[in-house]
C-alpha positions as CSV (number, residue, x, y, z in Angstrom):
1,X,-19.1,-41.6,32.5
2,X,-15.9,-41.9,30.2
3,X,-13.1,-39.2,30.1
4,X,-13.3,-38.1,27.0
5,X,-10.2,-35.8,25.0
6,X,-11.1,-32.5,24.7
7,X,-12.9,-31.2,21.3
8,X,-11.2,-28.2,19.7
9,X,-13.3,-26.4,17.3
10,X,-12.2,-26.8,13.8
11,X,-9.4,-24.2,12.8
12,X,-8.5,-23.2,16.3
13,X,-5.4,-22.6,17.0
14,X,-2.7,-20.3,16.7
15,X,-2.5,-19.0,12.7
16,X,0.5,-20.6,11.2
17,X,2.9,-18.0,9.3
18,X,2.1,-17.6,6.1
19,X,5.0,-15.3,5.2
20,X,7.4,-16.6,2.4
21,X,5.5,-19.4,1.2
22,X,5.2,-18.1,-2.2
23,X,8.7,-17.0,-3.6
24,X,8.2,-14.4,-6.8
25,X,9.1,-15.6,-10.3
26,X,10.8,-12.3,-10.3
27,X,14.0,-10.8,-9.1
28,X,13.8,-7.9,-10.1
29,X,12.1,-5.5,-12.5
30,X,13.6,-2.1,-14.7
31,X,11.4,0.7,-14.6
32,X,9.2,1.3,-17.8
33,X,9.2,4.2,-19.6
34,X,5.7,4.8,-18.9
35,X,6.3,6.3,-15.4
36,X,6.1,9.8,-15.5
37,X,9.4,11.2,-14.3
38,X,12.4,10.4,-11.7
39,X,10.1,10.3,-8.6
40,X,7.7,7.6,-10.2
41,X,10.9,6.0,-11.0
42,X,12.6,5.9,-7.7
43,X,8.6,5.0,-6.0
44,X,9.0,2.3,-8.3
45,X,12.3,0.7,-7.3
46,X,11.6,0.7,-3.7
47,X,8.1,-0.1,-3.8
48,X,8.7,-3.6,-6.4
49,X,12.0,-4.7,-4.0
50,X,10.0,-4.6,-1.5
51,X,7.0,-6.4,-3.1
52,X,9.6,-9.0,-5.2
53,X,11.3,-9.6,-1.8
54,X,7.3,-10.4,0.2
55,X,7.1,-12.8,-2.9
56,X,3.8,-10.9,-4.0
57,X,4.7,-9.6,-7.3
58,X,4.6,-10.9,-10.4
59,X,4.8,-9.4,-14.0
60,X,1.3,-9.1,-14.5
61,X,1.2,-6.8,-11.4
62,X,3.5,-4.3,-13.4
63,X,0.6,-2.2,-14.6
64,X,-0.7,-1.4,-11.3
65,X,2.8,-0.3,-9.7
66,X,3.1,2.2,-12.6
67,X,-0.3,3.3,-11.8
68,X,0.8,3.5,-8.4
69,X,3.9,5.4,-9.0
70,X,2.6,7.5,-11.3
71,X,-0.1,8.7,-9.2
72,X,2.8,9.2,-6.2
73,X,4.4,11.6,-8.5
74,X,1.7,13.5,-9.5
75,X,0.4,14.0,-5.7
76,X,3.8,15.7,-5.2
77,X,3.4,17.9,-8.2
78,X,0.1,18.9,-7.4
79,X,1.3,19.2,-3.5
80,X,4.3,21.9,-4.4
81,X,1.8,23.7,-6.7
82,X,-1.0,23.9,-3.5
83,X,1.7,24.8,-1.0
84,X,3.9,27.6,-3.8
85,X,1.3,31.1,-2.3
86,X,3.8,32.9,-4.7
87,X,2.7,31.6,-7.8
88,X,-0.4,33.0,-9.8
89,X,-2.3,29.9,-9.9
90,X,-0.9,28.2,-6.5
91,X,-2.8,28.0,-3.1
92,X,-5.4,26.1,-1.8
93,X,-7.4,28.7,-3.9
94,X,-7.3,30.6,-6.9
95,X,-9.5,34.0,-8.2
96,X,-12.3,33.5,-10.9
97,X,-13.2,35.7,-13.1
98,X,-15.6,37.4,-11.2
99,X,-13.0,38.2,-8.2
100,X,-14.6,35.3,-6.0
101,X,-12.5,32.6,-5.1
102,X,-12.8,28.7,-5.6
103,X,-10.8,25.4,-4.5
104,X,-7.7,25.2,-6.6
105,X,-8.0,22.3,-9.4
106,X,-4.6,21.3,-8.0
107,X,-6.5,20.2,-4.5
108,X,-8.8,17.9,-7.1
109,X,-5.9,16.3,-8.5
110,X,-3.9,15.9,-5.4
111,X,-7.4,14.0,-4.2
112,X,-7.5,11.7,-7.3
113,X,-4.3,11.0,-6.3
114,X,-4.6,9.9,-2.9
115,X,-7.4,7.9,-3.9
116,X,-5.3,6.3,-6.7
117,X,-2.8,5.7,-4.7
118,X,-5.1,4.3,-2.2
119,X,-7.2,1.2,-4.5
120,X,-3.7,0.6,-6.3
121,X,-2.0,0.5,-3.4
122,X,-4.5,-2.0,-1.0
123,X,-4.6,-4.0,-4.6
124,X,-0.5,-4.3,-4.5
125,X,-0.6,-4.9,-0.4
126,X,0.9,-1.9,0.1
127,X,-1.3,-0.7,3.2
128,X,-0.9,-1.8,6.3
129,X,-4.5,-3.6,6.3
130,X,-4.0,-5.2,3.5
131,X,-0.2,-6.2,4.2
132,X,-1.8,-7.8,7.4
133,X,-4.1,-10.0,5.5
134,X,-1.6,-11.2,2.9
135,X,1.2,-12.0,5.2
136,X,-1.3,-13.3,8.4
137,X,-2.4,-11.4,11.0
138,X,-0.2,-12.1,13.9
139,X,2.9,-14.0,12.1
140,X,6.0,-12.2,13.3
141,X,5.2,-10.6,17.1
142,X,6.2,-13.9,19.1
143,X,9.0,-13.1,20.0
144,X,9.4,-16.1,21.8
145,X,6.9,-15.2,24.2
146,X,4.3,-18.0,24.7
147,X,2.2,-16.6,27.2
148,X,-0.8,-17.0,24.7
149,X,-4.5,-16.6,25.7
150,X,-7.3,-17.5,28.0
151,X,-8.8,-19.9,24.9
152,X,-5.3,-21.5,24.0
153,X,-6.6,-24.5,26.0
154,X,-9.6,-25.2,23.9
């Protein structure tokens, strides 16, 4: 009987970091007119420095950051007209015509929204998920700490 070397399976292995391997044609991007007012606009600064500085946005990516941003905006909108009671047609419900009450159509909005804001959003890597996966799960908690795991060895 021989002593043979151990067999690792293929791909085991600690997961090298991926982050900053691609660098972003871009360094930076003005925002377009299209966005719909000075919220979108400031969403959009932060949101493509951060996205130009990951090395994960490129021009073609523009149209999905203003649908994005745009979205952002118009969550808040709808948001301060759900939360203003004051207002004739604020609330979380308004009157009909028959004196029954229904869900507001600014609930609806803020929904699309969020939802918006969601797909966009996972599409840009801007969830946490999603963030994970694109950068590498793991890459960045070491801390110089090798203590590892039980299957290291194999």
């Amino acid at each position: 009987m021989t002593n043979a070397a151990p067999v690792r399976a293929s791909g085991g292995g600690r997961k090298q970091k991926t982050q900053n391997q691609h660098k972003s044609s871009l360094t930076r991007i003005a925002p377009p007119p299209e966005l719909v007012d000075e919220m979108a606009i400031k969403i959009w600064k932060t949101q493509s420095k951060i996205l130009i500085e990951r090395g994960t946005f490129e021009i073609e990516d523009a149209p999905l950051l203003v649908a994005y941003c745009n979205s952002f905006a118009l969550m808040l909108k709808a948001e301060i007209k759900i939360t203003d009671w004051a207002a004739k047609d604020g609330g979380m419900v308004v009157p009909t015509s028959d004196g029954s009450i229904k869900k507001s159509p600014y609930v609806n909005v803020r929904n699309d929204c969020i939802a918006q804001l969601t797909r966009t959003g996972s599409l840009l890597g801007l969830d946490p998920l999603t963030r994970l996966r694109m950068l590498g799960a793991g890459g960045g908690n070491d801390n110089g700490n090798s203590e590892g795991n039980e299957f290291d060895e194999f």
